[in-house]
Backbone as numpy.savetxt, mean C-alpha at the origin, in Angstrom:
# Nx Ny Nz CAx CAy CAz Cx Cy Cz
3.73 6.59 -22.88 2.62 6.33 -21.97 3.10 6.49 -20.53
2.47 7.32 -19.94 2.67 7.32 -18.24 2.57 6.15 -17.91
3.26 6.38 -16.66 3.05 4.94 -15.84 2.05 5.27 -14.24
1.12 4.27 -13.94 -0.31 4.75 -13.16 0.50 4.88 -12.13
0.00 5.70 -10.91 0.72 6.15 -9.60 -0.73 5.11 -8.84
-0.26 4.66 -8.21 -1.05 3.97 -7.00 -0.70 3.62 -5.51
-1.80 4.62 -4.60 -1.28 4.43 -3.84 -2.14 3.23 -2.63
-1.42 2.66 -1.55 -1.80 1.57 -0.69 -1.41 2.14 0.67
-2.93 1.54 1.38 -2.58 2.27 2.86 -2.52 0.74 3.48
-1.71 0.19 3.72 -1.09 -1.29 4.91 -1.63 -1.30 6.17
-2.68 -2.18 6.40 -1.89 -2.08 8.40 -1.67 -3.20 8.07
-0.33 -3.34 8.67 0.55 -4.39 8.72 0.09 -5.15 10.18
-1.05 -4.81 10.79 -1.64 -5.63 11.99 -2.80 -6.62 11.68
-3.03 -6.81 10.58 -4.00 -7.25 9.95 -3.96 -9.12 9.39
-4.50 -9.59 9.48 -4.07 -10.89 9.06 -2.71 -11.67 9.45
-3.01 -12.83 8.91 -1.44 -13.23 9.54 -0.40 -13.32 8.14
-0.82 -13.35 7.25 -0.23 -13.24 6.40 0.30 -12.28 5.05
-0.45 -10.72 5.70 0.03 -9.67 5.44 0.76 -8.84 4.89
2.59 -9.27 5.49 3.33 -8.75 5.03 3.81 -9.42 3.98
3.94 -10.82 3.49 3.91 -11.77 2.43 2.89 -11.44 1.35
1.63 -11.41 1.68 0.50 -10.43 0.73 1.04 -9.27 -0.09
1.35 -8.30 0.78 1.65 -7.05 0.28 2.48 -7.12 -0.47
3.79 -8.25 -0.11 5.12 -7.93 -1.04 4.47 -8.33 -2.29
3.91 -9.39 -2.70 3.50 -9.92 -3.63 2.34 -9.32 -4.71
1.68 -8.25 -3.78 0.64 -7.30 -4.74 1.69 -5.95 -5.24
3.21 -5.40 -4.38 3.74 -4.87 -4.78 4.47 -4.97 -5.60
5.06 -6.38 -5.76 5.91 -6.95 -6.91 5.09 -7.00 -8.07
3.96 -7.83 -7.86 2.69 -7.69 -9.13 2.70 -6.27 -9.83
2.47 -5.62 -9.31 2.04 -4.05 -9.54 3.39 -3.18 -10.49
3.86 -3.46 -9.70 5.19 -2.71 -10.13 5.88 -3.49 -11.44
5.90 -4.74 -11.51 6.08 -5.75 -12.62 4.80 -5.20 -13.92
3.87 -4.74 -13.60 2.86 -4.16 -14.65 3.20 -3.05 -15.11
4.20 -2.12 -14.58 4.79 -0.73 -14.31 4.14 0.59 -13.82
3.72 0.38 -12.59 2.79 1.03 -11.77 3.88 1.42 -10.67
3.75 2.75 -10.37 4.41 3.59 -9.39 3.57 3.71 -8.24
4.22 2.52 -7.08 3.88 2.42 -5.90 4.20 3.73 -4.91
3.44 4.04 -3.41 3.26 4.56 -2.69 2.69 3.98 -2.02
3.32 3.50 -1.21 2.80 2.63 0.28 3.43 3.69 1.41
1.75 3.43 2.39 2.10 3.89 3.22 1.40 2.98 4.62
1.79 3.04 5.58 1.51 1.85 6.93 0.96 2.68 8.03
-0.02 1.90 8.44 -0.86 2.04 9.42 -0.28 2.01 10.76
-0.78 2.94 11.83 0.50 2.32 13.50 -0.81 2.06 14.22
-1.73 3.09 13.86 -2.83 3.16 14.76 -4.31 3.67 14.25
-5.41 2.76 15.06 -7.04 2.70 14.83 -7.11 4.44 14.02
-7.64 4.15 13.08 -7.65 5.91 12.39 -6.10 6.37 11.49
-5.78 5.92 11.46 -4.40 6.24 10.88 -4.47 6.18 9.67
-5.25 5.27 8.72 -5.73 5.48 7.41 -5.71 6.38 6.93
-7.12 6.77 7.59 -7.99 8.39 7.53 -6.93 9.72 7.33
-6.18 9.69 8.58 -5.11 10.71 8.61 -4.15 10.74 7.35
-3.55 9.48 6.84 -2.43 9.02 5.89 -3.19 9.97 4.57
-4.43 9.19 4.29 -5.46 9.49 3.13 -5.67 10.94 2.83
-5.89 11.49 3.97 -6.11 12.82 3.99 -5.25 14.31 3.55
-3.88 13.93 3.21 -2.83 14.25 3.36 -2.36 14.23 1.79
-2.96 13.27 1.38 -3.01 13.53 -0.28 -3.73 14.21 -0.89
């Protein structure tokens, strides 16, 4: 069985508790055996651009 590719776009400017969030949906994820791809936000629109690119 493959293992699911999933990917996550971060802004790490977001909430205050964020980067603690993320580790914990990445540990989750990856503990299920899901092949992460994170990628981080710098700036307003940066999503869009990241997203686009796949």
């Amino acid at each position: 069985m493959s293992r699911k590719r999933i990917l996550i776009v971060h802004n790490p400017r977001s909430g205050r508790r964020s980067a603690d969030f993320m580790r914990k949906v990445a540990v989750a994820l990856t503990d299920l055996g899901a092949r992460l791809d994170i990628m981080m936000t710098d700036h307003p629109g940066h999503g869009i651009e990241l997203t686009a690119r796949v």
